[in-house]
N, C-alpha and C positions, 0 to 999 in steps of 0.2 A: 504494500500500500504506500502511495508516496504521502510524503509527511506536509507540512504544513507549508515550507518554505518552496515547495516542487508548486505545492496548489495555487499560490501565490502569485509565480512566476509567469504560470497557465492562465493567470487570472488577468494579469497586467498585461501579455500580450495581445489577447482576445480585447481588453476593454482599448487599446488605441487602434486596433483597427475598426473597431466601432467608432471611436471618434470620431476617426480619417472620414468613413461613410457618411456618419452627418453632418461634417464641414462642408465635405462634397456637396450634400443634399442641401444646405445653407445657401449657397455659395453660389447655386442656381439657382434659388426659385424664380428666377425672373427669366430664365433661359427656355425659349422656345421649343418645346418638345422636347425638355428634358426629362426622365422617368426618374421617381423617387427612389433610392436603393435602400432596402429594409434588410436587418440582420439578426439572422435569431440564433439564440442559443442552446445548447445542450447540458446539461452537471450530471459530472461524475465527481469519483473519489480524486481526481486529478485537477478540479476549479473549473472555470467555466469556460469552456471554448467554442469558438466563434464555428457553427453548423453550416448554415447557409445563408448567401445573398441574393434575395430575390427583389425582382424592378413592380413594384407599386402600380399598376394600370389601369386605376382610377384616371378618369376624364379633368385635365385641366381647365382651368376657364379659357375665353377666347379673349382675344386682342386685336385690335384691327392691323390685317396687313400691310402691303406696299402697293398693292395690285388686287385686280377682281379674280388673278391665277391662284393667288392663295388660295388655300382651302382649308376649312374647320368640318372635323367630324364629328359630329355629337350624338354618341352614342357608341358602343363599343365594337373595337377591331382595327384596323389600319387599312393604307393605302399602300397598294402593290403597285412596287416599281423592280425593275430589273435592272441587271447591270449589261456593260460591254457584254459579257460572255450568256446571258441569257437567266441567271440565276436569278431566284425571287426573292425581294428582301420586303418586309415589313418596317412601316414608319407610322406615327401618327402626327407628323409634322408635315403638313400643305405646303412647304414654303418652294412653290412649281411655278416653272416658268417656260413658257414658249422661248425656244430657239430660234437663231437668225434663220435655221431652216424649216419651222414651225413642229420642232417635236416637241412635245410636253417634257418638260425634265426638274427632277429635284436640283438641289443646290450641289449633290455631286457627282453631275450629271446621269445618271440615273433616270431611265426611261419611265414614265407613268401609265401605268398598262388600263386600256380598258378595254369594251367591247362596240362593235361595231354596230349600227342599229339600223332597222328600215325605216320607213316614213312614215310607220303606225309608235314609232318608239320600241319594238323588239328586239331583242338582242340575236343575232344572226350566227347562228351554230352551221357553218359551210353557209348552203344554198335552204338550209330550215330555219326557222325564227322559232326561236322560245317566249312564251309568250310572259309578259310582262308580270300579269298574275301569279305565273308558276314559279315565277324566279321570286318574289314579293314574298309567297308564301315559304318557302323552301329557308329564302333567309330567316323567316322569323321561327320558325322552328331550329334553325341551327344546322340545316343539311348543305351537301355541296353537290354543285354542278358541274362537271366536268366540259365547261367550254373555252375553250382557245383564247387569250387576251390579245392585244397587239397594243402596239405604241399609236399613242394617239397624236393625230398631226393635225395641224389647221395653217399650211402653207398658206402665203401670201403671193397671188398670182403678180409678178411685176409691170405688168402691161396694164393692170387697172386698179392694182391695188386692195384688192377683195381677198376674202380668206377661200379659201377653195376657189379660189374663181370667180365665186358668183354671191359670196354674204357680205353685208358692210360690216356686219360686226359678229357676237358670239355669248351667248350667257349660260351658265353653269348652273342649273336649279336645285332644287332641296335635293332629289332623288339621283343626283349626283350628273345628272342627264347633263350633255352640251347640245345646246341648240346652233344652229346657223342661221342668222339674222337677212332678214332681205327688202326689202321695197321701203324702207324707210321702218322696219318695226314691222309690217302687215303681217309678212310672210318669215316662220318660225321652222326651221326642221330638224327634227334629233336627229344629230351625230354619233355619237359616243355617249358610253355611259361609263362612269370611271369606276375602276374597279375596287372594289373593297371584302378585306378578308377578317376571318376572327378565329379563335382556338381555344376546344376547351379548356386548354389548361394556359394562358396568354403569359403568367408569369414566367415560365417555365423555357422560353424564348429564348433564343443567346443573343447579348448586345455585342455584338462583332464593332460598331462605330459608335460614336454619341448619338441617340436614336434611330438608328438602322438594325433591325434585327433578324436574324435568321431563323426559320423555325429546326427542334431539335424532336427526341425520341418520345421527352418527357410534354412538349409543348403538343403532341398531334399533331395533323395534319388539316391544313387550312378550311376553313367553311367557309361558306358566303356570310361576307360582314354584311350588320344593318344597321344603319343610323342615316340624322340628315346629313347634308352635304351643303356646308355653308360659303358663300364665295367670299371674296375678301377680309377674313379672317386667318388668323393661324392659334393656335392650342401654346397655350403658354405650358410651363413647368407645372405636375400635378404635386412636386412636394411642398409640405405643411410645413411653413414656419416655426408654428405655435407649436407643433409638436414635436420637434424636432428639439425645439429648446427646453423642451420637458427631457427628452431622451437625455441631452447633452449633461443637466443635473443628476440624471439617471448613472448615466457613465462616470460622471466629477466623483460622483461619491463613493462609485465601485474601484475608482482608481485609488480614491482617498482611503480606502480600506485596504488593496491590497498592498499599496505601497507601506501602509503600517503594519501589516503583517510581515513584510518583506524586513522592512527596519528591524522588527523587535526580534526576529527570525536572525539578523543579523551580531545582533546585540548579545544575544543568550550565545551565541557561537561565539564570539570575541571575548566573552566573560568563562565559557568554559576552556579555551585555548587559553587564556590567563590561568586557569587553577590549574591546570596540566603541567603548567612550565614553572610553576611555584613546586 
């Protein structure tokens, strides 16, 4: 069994990398799309050591973005984007921006995947359309669809200036839908609808980058996200201040305790190494 001065030491290591975690978590709450990192514990005969760090995936509040590209998702799951090589990453940070070649892309460069729609608003699996309903219901039950995403582009023809061609403009609605704008506002027609994913277990994710995540063994595999789809917005930091500054007292005092174990652990040794050499 290790003795007091073992437990001590186990104790004071775990309690600053708890720290570290909530300075972290401090340190952002004002950082868009940043996920809270939670730390929990385990006790044994050996003090307390630091178990697991898992990311917090309560919904931030919204902040007005820079542009109508932003995006807020309110309600639970992320937006899928891919990289160079085709891989799927998870974000809940909108911060998307049309290219000079009008691809959708996150801030590191990162494709924004969605689906492609006919002129009733259905989502186009090949040459079949899913109907709008089916996909509606599927998400809120929590199931997945197995259809094809693609980068969403709204090129700007240079001969007139128009997005595809033929829209003068473009708006992104709750249901995540992009429309194409035309005759002055009259004439409205879905594009794309941007895609969104969710998991049962969302913790369980790995932060590969500050907000980009991959999904893992422990996360499952992706279902259709549901929430609205907000346009010029972005999802600030979902970590708590307030409570974070309770953790932090939390910590002061577990330190405050082992470090006097540690001390007085030191002392009874220094005082028996004196009677030994008398």
């Amino acid at each position: 069994m290790n003795d007091s001065f073992i437990t001590a030491l186990n104790t004071q290591k775990s309690t600053v990398n708890w720290m570290d975690v909530i300075a972290n978590n401090m340190t952002n709450v004002y950082t868009p799309g940043f996920r809270e990192e939670q730390v929990t514990f385990k006790t044994f005969l050996g003090g307390a050591v630091s178990e697991n760090y898992a990311k917090k995936i309560d919904q931030g509040k919204s902040t007005p973005g820079t542009s109508k590209e932003n995006l807020f998702l309110e309600g639970k799951g992320f937006f899928l984007v891919k990289d160079a090589e085709g891989k799927s990453i998870y974000t809940r940070l909108g911060e998307f921006k049309f290219d000079n070649e009008g691809v959708y892309r996150d801030r590191n460069g990162n494709t924004v995947q969605g689906y492609i729609l006919n002129d009733k608003g259905e989502i186009m699996q090949g040459t079949k359309s899913v109907a709008s309903d089916l996909y509606q219901e599927t998400a809120m039950k929590g199931g997945a669809l197995d259809i094809p995403t693609t980068n969403i582009k709204l090129w700007i023809d240079p001969n007139n200036g128009k997005f595809l061609g033929k829209y003068d403009d473009y708006e992104i609605k709750g249901d995540g839908t992009i429309y194409g704008k035309a005759d002055g506002g009259k004439r409205s027609v879905p594009l794309y609808k941007v895609t969104t994913r969710n998991f049962h277990n969302a913790s369980a994710l790995y932060e590969f980058k500050p907000g980009l995540f991959i999904e893992t063994e422990e996360s499952g595999k992706p279902l259709l996200g549901y929430g609205e789809i907000r346009s010029g917005l972005l999802e600030l930091s979902n970590a708590d201040f307030k409570a974070n500054i309770s953790y932090y007292q939390m910590a002061k005092l577990q330190m405050e305790v082992a470090n006097k174990l540690i001390s007085s652990n030191k002392e009874l040794l220094e005082e028996a190494m004196r009677l030994v050499s008398n």
